[in-house]
N, C-alpha and C positions, 0 to 999 in steps of 0.2 A: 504494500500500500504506500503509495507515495504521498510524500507530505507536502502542503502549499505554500512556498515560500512567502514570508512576512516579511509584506514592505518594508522598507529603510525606516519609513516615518514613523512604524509604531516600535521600530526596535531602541528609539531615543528612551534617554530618561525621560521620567513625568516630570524633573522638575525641569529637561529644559523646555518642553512643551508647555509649562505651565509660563515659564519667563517669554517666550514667544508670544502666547496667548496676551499677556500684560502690555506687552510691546506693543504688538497688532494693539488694542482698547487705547492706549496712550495716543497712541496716532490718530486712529480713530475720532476718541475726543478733541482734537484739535482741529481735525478737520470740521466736525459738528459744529462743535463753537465755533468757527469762521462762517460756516453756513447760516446759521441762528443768527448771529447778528449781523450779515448782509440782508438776511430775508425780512428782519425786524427794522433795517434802514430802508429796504426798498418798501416796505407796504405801508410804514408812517409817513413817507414821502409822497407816496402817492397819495394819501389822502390829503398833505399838506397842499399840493397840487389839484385837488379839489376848490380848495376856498381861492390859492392864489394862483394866477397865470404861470404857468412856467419861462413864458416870456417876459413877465415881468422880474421873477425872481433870479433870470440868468441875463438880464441886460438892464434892470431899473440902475439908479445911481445913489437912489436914499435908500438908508436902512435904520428904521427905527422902530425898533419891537417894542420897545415900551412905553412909548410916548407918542399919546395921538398926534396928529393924525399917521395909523400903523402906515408903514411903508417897508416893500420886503424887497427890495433891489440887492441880492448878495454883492453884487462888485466892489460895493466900500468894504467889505472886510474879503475877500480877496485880495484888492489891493493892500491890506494892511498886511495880510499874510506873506504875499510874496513882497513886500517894503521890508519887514522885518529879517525874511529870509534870507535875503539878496545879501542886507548888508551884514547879516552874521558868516554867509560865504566868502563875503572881502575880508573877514576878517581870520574868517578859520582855516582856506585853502591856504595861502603863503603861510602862514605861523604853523600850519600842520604840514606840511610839505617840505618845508624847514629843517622839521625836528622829526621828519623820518629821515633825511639825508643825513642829520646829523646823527641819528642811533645806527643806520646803516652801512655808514662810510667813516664817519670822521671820529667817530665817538670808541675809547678802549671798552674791553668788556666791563671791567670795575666801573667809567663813569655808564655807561647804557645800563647796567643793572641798580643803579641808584635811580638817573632818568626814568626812566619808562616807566615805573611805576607810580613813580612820585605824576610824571602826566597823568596816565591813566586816572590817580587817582581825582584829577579835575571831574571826571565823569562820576566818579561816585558821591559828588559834594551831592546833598536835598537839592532840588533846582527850586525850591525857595526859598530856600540859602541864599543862591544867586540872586534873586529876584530882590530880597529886601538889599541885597548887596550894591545894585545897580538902582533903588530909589533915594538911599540912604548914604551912598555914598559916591558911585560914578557919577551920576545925575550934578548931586549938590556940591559934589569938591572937584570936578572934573570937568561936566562938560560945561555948566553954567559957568564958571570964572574960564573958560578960555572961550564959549560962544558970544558969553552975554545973556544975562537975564529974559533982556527983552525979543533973545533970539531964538529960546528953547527954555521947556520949562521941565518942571520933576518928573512927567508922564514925557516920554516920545520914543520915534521906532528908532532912532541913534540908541539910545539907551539899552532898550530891550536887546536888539541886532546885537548890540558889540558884546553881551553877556551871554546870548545862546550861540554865538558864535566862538567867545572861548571855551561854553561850555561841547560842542559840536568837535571842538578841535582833536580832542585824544581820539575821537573814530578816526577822522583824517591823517591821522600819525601813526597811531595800530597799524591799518590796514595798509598804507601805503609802505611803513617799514618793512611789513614781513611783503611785500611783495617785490620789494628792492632786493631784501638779503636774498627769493630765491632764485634772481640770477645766476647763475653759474659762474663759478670766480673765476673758471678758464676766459670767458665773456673780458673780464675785466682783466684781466693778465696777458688777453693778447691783445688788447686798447694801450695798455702800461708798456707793449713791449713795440709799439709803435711809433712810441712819443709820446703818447698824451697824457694829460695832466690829468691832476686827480679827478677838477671840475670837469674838465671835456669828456673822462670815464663816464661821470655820471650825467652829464648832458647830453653827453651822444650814444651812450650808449646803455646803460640802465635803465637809464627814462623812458626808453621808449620800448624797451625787454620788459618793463613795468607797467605802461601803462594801462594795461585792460584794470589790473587794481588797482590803480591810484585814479581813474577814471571813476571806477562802482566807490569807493571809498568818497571820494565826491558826494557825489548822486546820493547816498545813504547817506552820508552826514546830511544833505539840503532837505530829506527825507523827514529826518530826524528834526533839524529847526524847524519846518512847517508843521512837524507834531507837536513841539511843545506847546506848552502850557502856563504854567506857575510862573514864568519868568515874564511873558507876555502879560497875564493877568495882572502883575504887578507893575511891571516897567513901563509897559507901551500904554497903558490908559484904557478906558473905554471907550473913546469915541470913535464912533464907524465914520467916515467921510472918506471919498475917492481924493487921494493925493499921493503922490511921488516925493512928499515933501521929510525926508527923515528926521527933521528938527518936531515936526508934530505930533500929533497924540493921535494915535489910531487903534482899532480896536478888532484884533485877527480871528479867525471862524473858530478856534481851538478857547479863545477869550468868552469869544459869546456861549457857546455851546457851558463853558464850566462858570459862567453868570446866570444862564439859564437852569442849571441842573442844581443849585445850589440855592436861588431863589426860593421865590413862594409861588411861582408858575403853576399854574392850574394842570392839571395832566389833561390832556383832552381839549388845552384851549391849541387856537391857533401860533401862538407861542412857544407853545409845549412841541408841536408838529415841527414848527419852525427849527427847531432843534438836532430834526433827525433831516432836514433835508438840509441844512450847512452840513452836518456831519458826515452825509453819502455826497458832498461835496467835496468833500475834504477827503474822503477815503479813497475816491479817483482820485485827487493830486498825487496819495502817494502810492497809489496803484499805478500808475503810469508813472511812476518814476521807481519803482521797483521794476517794472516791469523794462526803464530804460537802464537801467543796469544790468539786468541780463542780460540785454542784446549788447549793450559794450563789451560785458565781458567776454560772450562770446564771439563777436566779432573781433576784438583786436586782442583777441588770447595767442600770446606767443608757446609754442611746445617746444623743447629743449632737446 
């Protein structure tokens, strides 16, 4: 009588089939919960797009939820999102870019293992830390005694920018260092054995072995300052109004949305609605910019 040979799969132990099974449910739940709350931004949206035009809400110029007469034009706090954004990139790219060339190239291993952490640990400050940091003290001993009083006051996107932008900085340094060190050092020792100087190593040739991650290191840091929060909520003010002007007080969809959730908003007012439709606004911003990170990386991914 012959016997029926027993699949590979049941000859595992139960316990690695049981860590498997844990595995599989982990991922699973992650995926759920992403689904749960796109389905719960799309279906409060539409209703929110019930009472108000869509064409109103993605082209009006005023936005004022709380103060008759209501007007729902999101582009005043888009503009303030991407005012805030922009100027924490001018501030985070070159200082992070910096100080990965520095941990990368110029830096001994004793001072990079003091560095980098001590960066890094910029990202673990509260970021309302940052934020009272930037009303309490950038603001009033910084930017007012070298603008001018009557040029900028204790709320504006200068303020907020220059704070999420150092706090933005340790991704752009992370990410762009470890993608410089995994150059291959032959790369850089037949550059050295050409002639060229250190800088021209790393200008001509690193940088650009590098850059699909210092590209997505970008892109996810700008990711990251259009997500914040606590820092904006504090620094940049609340006023919604469309300007380019970073001396002003503006007020970013990540601002309104945690004024809203933390109010006395009616659940079920148009208020309340208003809420989830900035916020499925904001989730494409940094859906499409996750999403243009992949394509960099993949597109300008060098293989060794």
């Amino acid at each position: 009588m012959t016997s029926v040979p027993v699949p590979l799969t049941r000859r595992r132990p139960r316990s690695e089939r049981v860590i498997e099974t844990l595995l599989f449910l982990s991922a699973a739940l992650g995926v759920l919960t992403t689904a749960g709350i796109v389905l719960v931004l799309v279906f409060q949206t539409l209703e929110f797009f019930q009472v108000v035009s869509p064409v109103e809400f993605f082209t009006g110029t005023r936005w004022s939820a709380g103060i008759r007469p209501y007007a729902w034009g999101v582009l005043p706090l888009v503009s303030g999102t991407i005012l805030v954004a922009t100027i924490a990139m001018i501030v985070a790219v070159p200082v992070g870019l910096l100080a990965a060339v520095l941990l990368s190239d110029y830096a001994s291993p004793r001072v990079r293992a003091t560095v980098k952490p001590l960066l890094e640990t910029i990202a673990g400050i509260p970021t309302i830390v940052l934020g009272f940091f930037a009303v309490n003290f950038l603001a009033p001993q910084v930017l007012i005694p070298i603008l001018g009083k009557q040029n900028i006051g204790t709320f504006s996107a200068l303020s907020g920018g220059i704070i999420v932008g150092l706090l933005v900085t340790p991704l752009i340094a992370s990410i762009s260092d470890d993608a410089m060190r995994a150059v291959p050092r032959g790369m850089r020792e037949g550059a050295y054995a050409m002639g060229a100087t250190k800088f021209e190593v790393i200008r001509k040739v690193v940088f650009p072995a590098a850059i699909s991650g210092i590209m997505a290191s970008i892109i996810l840091a700008a990711s990251r300052a259009i997500g914040e929060t606590m820092i904006v909520s504090l620094a940049v003010g609340d006023k919604p109004q469309l300007t380019f002007d970073p001396t002003e007080s503006v007020q970013t969809m990540t601002a309104f949305i945690a004024q809203i959730a933390i109010g006395e908003t009616a659940q079920g007012s148009v208020q309340f609605k208003a809420l989830f439709a900035v916020a499925a606004t904001l989730l494409v911003f940094t859906l499409v910019l996750n999403l243009l990170s992949g394509w960099v990386v993949r597109r300008f991914r060098t293989e060794y």
